[in-house]
BASE-660022 format. One record per residue: residue in one letter; chain; y, z, x of N, C-alpha, C in turn. Coordinates in Angstrom, 3 decimals. Each point is the difference from the previous one (the first is absolute). Layout:
// BASE-660022
(roza 'A'; 'A'; (Y; Z; X); (Y; Z; X); (Y; Z; X))
...
// end
This chain:
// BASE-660022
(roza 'X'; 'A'; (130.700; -16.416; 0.551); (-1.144; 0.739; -0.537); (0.288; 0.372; -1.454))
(roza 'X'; 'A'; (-1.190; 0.171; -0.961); (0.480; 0.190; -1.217); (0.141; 1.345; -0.345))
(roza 'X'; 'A'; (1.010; 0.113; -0.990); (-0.024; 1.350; -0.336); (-0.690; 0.856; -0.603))
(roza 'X'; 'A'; (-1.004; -0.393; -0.722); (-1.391; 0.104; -0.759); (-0.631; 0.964; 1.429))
(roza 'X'; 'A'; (-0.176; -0.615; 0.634); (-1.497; 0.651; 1.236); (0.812; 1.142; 0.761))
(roza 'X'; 'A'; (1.239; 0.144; -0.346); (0.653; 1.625; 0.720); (-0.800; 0.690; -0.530))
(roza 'X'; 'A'; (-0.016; 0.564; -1.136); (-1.227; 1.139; -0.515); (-1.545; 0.217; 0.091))
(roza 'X'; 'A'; (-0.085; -0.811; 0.262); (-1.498; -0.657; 1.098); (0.208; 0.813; 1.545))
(roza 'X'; 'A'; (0.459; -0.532; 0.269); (0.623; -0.201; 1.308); (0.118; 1.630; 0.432))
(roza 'X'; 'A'; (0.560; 0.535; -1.007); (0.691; 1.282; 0.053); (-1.488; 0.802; -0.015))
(roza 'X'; 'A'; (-0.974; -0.043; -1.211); (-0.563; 0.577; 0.077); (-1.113; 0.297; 0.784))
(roza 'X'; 'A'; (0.104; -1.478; 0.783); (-1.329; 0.320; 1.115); (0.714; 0.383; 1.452))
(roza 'X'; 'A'; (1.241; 0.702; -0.051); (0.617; 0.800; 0.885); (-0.398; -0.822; 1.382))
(roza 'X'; 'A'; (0.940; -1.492; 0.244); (0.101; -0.247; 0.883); (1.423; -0.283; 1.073))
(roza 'X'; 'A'; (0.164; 0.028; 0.962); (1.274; 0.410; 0.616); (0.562; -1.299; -0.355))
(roza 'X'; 'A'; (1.443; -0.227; 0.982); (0.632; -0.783; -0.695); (0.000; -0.938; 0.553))
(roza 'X'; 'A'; (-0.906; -0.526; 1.469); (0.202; -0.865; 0.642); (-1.516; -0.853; -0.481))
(roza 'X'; 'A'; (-0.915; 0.675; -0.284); (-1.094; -0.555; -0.521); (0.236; -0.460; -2.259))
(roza 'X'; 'A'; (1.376; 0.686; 0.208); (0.009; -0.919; -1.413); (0.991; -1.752; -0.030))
(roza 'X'; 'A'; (0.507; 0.382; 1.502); (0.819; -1.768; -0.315); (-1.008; -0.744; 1.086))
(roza 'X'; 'A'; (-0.931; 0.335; 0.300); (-1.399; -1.164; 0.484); (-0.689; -0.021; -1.207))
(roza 'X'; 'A'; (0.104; 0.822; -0.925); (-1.448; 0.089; -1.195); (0.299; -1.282; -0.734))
(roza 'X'; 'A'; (-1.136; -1.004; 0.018); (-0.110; -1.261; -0.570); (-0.441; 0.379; -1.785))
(roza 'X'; 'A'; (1.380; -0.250; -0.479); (-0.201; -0.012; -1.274); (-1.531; -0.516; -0.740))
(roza 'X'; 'A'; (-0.497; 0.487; -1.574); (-1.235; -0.041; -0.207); (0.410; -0.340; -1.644))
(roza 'X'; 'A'; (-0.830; -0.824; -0.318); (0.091; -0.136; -1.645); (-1.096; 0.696; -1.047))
(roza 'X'; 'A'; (-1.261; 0.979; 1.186); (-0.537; 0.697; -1.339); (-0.074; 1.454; 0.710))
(roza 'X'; 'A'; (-0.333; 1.029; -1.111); (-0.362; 1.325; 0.837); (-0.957; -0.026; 0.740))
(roza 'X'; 'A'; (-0.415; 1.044; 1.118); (-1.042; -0.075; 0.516); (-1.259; 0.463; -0.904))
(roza 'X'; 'A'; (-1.182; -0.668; -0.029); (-1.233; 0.193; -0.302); (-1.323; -0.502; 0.874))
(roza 'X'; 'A'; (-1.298; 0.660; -0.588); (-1.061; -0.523; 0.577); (-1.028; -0.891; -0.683))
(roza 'X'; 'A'; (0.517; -0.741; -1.170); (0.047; -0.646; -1.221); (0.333; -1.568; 0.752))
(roza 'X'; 'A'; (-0.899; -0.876; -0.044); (0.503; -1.327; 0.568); (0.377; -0.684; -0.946))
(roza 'X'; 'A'; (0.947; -0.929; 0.413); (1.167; -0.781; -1.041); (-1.100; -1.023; -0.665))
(roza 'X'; 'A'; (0.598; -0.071; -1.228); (-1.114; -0.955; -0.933); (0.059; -1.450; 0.990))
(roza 'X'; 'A'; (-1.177; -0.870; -0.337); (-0.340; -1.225; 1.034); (0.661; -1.299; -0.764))
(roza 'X'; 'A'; (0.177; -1.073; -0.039); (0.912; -1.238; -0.339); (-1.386; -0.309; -0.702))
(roza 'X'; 'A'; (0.427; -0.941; -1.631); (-1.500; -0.155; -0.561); (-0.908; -1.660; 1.279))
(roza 'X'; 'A'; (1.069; -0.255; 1.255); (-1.133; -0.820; 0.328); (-0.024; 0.038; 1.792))
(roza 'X'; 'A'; (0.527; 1.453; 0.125); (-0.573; 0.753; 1.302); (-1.491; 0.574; 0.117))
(roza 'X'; 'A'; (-0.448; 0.222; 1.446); (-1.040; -0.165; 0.251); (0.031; 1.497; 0.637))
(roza 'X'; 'A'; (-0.462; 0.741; -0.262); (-0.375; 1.336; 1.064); (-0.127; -0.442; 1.898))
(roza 'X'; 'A'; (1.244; 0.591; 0.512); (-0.370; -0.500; 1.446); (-0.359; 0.996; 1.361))
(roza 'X'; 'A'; (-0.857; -0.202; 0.804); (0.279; 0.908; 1.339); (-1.353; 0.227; -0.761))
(roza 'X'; 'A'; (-0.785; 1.768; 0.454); (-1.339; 0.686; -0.255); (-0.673; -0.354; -1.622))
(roza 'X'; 'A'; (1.113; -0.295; -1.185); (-0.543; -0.071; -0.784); (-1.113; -1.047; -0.350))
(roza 'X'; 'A'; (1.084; -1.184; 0.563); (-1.012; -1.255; -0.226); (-1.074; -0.461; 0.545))
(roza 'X'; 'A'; (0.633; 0.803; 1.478); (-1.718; 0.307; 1.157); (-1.055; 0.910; -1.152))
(roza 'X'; 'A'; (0.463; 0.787; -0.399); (-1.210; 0.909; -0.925); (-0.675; -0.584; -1.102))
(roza 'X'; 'A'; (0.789; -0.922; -0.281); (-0.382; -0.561; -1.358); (-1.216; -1.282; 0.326))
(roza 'X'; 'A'; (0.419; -0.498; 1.181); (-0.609; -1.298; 0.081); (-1.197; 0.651; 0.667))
(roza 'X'; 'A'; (0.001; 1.204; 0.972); (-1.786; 0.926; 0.287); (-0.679; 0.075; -1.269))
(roza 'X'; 'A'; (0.965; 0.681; -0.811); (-1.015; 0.541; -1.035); (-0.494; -1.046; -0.746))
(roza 'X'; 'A'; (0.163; -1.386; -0.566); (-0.356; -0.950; -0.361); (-0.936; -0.998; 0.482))
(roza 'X'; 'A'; (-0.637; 0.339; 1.349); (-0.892; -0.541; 0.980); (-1.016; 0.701; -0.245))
(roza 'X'; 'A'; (-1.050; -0.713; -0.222); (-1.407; 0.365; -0.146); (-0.995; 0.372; 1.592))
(roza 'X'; 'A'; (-0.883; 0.994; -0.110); (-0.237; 0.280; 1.558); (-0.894; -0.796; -0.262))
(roza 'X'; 'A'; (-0.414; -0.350; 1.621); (-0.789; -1.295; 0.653); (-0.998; 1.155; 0.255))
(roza 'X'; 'A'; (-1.085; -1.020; -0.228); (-1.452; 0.587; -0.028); (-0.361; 0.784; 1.492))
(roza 'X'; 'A'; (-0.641; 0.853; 0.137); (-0.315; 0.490; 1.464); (-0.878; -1.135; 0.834))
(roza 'X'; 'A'; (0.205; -0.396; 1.170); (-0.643; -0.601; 0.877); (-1.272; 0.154; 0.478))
(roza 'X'; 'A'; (-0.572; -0.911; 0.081); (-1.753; 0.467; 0.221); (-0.099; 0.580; 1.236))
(roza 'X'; 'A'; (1.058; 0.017; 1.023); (-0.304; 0.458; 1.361); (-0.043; 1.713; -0.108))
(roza 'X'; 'A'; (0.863; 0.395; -0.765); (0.531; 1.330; -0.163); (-1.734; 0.876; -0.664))
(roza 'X'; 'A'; (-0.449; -1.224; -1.077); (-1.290; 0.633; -0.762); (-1.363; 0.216; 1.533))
(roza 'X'; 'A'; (0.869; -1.325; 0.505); (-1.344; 0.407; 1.241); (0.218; 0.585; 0.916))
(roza 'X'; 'A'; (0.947; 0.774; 0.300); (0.359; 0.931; 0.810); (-0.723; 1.503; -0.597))
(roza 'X'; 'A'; (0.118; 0.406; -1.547); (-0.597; 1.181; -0.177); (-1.265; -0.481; -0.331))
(roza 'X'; 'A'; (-0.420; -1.030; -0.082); (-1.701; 0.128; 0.333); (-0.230; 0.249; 1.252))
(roza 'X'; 'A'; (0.711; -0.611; 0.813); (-0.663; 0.590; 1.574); (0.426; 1.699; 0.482))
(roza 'X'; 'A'; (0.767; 0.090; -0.630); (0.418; 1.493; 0.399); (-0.943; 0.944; -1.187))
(roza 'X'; 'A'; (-0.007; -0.175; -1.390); (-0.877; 0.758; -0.805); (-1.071; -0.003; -0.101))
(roza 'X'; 'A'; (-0.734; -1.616; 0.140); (-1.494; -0.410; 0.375); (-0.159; -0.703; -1.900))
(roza 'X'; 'A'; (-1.065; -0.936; -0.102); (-0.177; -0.986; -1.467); (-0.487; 0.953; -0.652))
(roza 'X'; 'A'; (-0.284; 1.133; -0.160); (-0.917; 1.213; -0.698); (1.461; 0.488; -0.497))
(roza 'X'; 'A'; (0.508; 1.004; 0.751); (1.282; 1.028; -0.492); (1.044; -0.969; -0.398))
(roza 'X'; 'A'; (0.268; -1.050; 0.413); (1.073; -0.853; -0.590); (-0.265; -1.459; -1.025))
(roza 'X'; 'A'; (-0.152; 0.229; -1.109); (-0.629; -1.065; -1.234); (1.427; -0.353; -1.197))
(roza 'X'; 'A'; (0.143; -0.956; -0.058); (0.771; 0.215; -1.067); (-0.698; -0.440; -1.070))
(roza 'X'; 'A'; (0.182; 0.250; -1.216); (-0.726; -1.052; -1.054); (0.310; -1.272; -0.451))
(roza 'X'; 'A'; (-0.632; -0.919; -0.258); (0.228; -1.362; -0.423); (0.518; -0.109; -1.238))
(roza 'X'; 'A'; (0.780; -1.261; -0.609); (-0.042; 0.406; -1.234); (-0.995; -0.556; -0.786))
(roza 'X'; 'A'; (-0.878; -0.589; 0.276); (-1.399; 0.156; -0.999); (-0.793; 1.635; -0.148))
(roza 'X'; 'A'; (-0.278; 0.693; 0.958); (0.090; 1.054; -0.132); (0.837; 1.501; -0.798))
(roza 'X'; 'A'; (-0.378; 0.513; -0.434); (1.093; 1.269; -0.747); (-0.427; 1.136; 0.664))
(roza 'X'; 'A'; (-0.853; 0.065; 0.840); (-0.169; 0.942; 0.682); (1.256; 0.865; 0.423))
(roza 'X'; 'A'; (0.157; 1.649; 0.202); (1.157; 0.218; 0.793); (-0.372; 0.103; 1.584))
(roza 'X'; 'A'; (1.537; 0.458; 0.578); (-0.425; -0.175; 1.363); (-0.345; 1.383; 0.288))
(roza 'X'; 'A'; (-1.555; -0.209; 0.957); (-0.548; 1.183; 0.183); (-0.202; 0.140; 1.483))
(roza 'X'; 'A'; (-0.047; 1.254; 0.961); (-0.242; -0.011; 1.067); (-1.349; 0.606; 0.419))
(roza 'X'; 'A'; (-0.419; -0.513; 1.079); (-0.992; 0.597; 0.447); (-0.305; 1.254; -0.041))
(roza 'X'; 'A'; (0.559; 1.166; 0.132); (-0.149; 1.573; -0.718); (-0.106; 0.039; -0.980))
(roza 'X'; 'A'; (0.600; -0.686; -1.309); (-0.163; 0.063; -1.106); (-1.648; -0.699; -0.175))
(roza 'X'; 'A'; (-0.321; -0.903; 0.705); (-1.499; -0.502; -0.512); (-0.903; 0.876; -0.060))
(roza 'X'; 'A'; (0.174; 0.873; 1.535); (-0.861; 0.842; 0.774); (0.065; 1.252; -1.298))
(roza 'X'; 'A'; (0.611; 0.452; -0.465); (0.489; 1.461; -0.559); (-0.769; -0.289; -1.204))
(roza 'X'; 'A'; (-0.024; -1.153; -0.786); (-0.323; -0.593; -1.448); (-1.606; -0.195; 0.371))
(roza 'X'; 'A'; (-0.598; -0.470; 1.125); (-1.322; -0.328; 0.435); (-0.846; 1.800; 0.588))
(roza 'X'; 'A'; (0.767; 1.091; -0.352); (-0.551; 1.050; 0.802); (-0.714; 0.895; -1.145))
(roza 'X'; 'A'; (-1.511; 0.423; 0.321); (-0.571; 0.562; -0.809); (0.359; 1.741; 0.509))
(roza 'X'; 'A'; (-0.562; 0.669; -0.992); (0.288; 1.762; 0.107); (-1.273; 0.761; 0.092))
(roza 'X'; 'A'; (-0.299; 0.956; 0.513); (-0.754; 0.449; 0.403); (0.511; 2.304; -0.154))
(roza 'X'; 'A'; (0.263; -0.052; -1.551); (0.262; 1.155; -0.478); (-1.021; 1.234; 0.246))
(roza 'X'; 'A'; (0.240; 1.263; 0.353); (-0.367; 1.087; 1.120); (0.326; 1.004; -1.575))
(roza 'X'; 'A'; (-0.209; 0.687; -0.965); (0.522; 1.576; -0.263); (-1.071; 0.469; 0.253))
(roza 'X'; 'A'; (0.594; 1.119; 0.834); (-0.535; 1.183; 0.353); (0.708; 1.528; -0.591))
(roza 'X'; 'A'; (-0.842; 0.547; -0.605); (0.240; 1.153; -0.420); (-0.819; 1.156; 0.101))
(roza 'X'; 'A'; (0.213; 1.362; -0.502); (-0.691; 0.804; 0.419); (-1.315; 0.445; -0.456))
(roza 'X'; 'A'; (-0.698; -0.819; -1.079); (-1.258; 0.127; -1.128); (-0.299; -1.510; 0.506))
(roza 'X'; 'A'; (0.671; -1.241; 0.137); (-1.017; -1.410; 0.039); (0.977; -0.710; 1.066))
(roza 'X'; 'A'; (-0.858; -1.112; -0.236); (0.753; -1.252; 0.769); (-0.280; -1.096; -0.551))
(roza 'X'; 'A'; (0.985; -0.644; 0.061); (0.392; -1.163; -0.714); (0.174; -1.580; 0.790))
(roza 'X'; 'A'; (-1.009; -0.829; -0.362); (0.700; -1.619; 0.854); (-0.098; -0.949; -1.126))
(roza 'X'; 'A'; (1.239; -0.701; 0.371); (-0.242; -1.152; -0.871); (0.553; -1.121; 0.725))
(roza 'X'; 'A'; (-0.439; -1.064; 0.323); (0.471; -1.471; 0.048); (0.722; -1.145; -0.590))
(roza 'X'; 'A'; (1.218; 0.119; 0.285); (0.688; -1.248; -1.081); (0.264; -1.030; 1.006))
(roza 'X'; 'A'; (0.416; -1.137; -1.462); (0.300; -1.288; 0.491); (1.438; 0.229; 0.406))
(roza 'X'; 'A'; (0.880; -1.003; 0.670); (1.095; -0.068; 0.013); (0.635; -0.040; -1.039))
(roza 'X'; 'A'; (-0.070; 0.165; -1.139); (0.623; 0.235; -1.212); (-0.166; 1.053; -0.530))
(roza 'X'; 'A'; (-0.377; 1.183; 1.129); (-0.660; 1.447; -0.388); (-0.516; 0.135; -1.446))
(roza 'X'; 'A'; (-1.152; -1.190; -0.314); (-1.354; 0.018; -1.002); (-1.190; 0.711; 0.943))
(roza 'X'; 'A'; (-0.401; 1.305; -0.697); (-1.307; 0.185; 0.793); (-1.007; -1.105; -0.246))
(roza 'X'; 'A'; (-0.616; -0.272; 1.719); (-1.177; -0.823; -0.270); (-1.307; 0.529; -0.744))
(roza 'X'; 'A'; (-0.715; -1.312; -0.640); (-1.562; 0.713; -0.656); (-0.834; 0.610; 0.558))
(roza 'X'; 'A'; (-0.284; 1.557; -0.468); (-0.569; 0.447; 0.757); (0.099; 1.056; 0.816))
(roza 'X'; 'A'; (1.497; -0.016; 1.147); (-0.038; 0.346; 1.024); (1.228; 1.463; -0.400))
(roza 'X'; 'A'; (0.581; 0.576; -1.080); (0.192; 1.282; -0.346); (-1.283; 0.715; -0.310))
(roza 'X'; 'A'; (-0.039; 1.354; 0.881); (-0.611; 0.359; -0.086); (-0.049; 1.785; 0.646))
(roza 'X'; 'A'; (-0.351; 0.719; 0.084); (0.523; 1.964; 0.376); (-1.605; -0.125; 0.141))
(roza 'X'; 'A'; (-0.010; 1.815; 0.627); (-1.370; 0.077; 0.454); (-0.583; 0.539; -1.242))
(roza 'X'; 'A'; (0.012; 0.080; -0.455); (-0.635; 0.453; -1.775); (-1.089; -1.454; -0.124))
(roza 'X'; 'A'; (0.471; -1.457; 0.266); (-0.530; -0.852; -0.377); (-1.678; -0.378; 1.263))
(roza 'X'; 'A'; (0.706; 1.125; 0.637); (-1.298; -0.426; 1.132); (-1.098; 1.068; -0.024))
(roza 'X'; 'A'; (0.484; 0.885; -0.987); (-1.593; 0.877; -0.172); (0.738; 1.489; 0.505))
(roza 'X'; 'A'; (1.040; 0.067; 0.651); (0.464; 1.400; -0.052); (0.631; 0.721; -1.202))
(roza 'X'; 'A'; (-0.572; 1.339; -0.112); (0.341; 0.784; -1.190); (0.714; 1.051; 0.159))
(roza 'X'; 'A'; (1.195; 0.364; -0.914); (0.453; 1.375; 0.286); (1.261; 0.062; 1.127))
(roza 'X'; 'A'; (-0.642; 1.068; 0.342); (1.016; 0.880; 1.395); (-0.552; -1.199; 1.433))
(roza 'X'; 'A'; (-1.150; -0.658; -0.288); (-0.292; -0.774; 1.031); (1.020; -1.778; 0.678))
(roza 'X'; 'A'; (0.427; 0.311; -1.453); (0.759; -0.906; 0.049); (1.694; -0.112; 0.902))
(roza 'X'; 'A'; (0.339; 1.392; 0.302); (0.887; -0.120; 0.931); (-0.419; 0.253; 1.320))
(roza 'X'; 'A'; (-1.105; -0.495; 0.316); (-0.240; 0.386; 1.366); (0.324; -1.108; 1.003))
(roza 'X'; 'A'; (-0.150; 0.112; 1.622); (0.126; -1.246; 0.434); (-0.712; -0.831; -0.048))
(roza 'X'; 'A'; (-1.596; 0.364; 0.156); (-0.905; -0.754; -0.418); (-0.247; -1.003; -1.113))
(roza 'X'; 'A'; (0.470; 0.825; -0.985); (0.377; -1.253; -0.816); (0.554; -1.432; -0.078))
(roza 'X'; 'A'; (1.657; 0.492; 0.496); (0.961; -0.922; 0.323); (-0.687; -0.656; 0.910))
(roza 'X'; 'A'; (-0.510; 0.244; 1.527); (-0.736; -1.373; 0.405); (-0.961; -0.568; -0.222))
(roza 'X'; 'A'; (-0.892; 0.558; -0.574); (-0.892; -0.934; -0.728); (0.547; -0.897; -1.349))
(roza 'X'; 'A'; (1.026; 0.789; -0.585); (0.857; -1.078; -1.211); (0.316; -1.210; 0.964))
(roza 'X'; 'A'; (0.723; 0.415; 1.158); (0.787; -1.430; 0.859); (-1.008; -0.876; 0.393))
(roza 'X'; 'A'; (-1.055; 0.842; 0.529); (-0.753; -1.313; 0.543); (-1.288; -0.676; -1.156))
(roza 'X'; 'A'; (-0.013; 0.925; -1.387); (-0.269; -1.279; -0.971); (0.774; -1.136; -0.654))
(roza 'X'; 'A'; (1.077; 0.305; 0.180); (1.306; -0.923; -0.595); (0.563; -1.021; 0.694))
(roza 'X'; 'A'; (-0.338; 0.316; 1.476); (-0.134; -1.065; 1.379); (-1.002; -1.216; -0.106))
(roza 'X'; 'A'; (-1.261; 1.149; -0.318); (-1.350; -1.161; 0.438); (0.577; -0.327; -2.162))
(roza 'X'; 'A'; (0.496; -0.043; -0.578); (-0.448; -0.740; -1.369); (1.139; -1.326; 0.441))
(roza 'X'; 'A'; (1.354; 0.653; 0.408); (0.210; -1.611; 0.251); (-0.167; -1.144; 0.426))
(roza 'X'; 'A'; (-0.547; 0.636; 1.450); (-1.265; -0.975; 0.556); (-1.038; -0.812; -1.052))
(roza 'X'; 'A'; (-0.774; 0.784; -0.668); (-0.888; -0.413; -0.866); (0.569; -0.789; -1.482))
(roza 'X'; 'A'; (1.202; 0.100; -0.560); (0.345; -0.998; -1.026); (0.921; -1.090; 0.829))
(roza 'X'; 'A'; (0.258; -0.103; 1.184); (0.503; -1.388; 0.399); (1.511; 0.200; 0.835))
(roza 'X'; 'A'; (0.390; 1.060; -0.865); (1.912; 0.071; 0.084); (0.435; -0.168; 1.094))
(roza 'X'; 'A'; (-1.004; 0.279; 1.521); (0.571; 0.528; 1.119); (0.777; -1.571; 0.791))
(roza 'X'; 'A'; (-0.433; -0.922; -0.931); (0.430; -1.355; 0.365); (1.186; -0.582; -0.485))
(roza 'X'; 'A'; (0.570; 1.071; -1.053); (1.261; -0.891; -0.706); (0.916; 1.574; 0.538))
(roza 'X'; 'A'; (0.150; 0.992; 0.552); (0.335; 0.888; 0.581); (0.691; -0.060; 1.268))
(roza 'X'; 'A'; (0.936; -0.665; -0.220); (0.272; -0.463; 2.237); (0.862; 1.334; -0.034))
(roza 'X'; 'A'; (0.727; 0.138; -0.668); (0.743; 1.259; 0.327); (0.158; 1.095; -1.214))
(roza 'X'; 'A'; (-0.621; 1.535; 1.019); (0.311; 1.078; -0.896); (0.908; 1.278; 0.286))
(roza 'X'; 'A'; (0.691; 0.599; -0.814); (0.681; 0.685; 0.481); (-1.025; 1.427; -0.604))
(roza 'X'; 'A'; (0.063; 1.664; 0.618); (-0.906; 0.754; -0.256); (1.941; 1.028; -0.733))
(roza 'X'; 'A'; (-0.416; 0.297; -0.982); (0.739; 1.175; -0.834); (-0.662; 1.126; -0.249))
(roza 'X'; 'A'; (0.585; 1.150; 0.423); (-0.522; 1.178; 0.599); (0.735; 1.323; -1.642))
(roza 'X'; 'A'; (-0.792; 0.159; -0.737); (0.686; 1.419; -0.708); (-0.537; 1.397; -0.145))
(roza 'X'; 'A'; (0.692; 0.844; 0.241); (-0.662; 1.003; -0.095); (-0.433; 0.540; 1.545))
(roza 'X'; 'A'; (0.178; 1.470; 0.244); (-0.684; 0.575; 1.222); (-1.180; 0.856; -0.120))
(roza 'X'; 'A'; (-1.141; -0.765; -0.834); (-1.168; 0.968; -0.050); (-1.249; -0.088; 1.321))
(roza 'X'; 'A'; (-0.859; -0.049; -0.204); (-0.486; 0.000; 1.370); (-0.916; -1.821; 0.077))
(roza 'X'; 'A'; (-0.057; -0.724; -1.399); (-0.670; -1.386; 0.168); (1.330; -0.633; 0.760))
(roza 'X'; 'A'; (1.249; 0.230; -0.070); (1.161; -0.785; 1.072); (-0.742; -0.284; 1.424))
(roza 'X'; 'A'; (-0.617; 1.013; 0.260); (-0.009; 0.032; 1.645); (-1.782; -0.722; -0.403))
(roza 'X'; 'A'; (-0.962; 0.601; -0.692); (-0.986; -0.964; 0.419); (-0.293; -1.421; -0.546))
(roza 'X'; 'A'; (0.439; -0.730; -0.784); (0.749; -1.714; -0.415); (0.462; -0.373; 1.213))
(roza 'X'; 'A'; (1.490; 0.750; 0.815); (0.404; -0.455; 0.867); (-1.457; -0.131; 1.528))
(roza 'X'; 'A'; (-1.056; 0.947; -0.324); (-1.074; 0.030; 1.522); (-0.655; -1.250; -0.709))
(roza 'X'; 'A'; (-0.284; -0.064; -1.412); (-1.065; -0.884; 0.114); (0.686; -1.465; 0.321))
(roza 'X'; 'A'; (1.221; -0.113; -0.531); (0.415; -1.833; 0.151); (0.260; -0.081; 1.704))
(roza 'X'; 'A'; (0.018; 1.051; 1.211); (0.385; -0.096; 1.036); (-1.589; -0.039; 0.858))
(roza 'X'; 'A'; (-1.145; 0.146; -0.922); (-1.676; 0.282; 0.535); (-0.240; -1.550; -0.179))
(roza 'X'; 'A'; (-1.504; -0.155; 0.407); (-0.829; -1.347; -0.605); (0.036; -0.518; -1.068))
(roza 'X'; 'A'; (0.397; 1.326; -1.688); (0.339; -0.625; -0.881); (1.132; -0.881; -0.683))
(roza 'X'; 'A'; (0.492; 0.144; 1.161); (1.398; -0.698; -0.369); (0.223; -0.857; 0.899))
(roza 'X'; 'A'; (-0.881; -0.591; 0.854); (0.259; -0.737; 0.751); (0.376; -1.398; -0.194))
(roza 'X'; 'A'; (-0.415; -0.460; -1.285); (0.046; -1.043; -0.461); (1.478; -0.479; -0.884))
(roza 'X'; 'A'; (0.994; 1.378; 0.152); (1.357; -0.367; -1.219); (1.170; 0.511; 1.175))
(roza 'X'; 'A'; (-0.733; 1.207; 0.877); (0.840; 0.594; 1.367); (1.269; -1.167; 0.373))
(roza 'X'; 'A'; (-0.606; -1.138; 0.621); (0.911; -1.291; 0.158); (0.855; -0.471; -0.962))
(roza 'X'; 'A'; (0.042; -0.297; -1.003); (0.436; -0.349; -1.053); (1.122; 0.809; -0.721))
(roza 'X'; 'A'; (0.168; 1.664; 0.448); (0.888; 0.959; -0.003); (1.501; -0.562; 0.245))
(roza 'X'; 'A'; (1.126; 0.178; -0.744); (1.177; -0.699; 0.461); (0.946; 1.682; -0.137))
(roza 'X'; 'A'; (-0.332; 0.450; -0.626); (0.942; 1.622; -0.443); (-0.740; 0.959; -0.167))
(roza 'X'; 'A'; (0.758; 0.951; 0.239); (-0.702; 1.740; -0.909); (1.326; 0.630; -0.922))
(roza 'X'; 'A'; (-0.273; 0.149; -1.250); (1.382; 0.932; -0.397); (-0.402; 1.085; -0.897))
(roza 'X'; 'A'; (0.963; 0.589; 0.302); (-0.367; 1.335; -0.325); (0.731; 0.005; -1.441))
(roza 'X'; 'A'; (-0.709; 0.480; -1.442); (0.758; -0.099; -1.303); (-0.329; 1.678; -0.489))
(roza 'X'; 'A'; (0.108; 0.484; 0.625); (-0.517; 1.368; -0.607); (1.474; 0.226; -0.464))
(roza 'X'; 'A'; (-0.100; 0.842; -1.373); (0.970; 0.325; -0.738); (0.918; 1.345; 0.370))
(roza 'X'; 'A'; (1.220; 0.230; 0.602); (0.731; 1.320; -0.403); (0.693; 0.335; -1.378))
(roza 'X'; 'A'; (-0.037; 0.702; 0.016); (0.496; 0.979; -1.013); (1.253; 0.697; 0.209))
(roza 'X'; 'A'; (1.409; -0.556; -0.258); (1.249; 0.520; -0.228); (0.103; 0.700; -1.171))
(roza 'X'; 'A'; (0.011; 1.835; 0.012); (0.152; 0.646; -1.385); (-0.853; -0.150; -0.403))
(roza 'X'; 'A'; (-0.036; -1.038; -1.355); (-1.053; -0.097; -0.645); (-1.012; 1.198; -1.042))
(roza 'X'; 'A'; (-1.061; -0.212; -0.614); (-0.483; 1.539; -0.543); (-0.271; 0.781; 1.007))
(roza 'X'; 'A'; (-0.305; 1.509; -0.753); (-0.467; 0.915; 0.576); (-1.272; 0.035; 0.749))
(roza 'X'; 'A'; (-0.408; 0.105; 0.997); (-1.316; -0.189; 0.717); (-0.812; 1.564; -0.716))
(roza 'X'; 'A'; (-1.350; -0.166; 0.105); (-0.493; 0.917; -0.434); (-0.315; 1.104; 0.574))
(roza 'X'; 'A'; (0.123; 1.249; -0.302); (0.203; 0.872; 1.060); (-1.705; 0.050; 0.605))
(roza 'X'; 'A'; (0.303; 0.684; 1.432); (-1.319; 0.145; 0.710); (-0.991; 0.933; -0.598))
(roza 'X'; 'A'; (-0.808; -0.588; 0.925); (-1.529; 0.921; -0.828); (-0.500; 1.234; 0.846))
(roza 'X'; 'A'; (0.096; 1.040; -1.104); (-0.590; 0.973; 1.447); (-0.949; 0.593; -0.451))
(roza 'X'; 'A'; (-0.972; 0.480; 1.076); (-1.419; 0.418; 0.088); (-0.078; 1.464; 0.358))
(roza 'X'; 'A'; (-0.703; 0.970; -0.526); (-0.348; 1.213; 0.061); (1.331; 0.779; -0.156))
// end
């Protein structure tokens, strides 16, 4: 054994029967791999890794594409062509982009409807509060109002055409004045019988107030 690797030897405090089996070594230990021969080849996992990563993946199989058509159905599962640039869209996404609005404020002096397109553009026409129907004043927050506002704004869509490009509306509700509750009697009466079906949601957008300004103090009488 050489005399060099006693101090080695020594310092990794091993007994003395495991130092005359210890198979002499020509470098220190490290986790540093020994430089490669300039016409060695990386062997064992490396060259397995090397030759994966250099393989191009094979196209997916048409059986696999027709497996999630039968499980997703030709509607929810589309891919695009490449003549097409379309992106890929799903059936909720069509439905959501195709849904008209059917806007409700209600407050405590008026009421408010307006009709948008799916691109929440009000349609022509169809914004409109009870001020525009001949109520004046303090008359204007009444319930009476609000359903007679709903069921002129009903029968006008009927009358300019819309109720045909309309398959689906969702109703948005703001405000708790008292036209909330009569909008909601008239689209559930005869006047609404004609959009009733066509209903896909109700949501409620009325605004809270975290903090925010000072509210105005109450009003008192006598």
């Amino acid at each position: 054994m050489h005399n060099s690797l006693l101090p080695r030897l020594s310092a990794l405090r091993l007994c003395t029967s495991c130092r005359t089996t210890f198979t002499p070594f020509s470098r220190p230990f490290s986790s540093t791999p020994a430089p490669l021969a300039p016409g060695d080849r990386p062997s064992g996992g490396l060259s397995s890794l090397a030759s994966n990563m250099s393989r191009r993946a094979k196209p997916s199989s048409p059986s696999v594409e027709g497996d999630l058509r039968e499980i997703f159905g030709s509607d929810l599962y589309s891919r695009p062509t490449a003549a097409s640039s379309e992106p890929f869209e799903t059936q909720a996404a069509r439905d959501l982009r195709e849904t008209y609005y059917f806007h409700v404020y209600a407050t405590k002096h008026n009421t408010h409807i307006t009709v948008c397109t799916p691109k929440h553009e009000p349609m022509k026409k169809l914004s409109l509060s009870a001020g525009n129907i001949g109520f004046k004043k303090a008359n204007r927050g009444t319930y009476d109002a609000a359903y007679q506002l709903a069921s002129y704004v009903l029968s006008r869509i009927v009358e300019q055409g819309n109720l045909a490009e309309m398959k689906r509306v969702e109703i948005v509700l703001r405000g708790f004045g008292v036209g909330r509750e009569a909008v909601t009697k008239a689209i559930l009466g005869q006047e609404g019988s004609m959009i009733r079906s066509r209903i896909v949601g109700i949501t409620d957008a009325t605004r809270l107030k975290f903090g925010g300004t000072r509210s105005p103090k109450p009003r008192r009488l006598g």
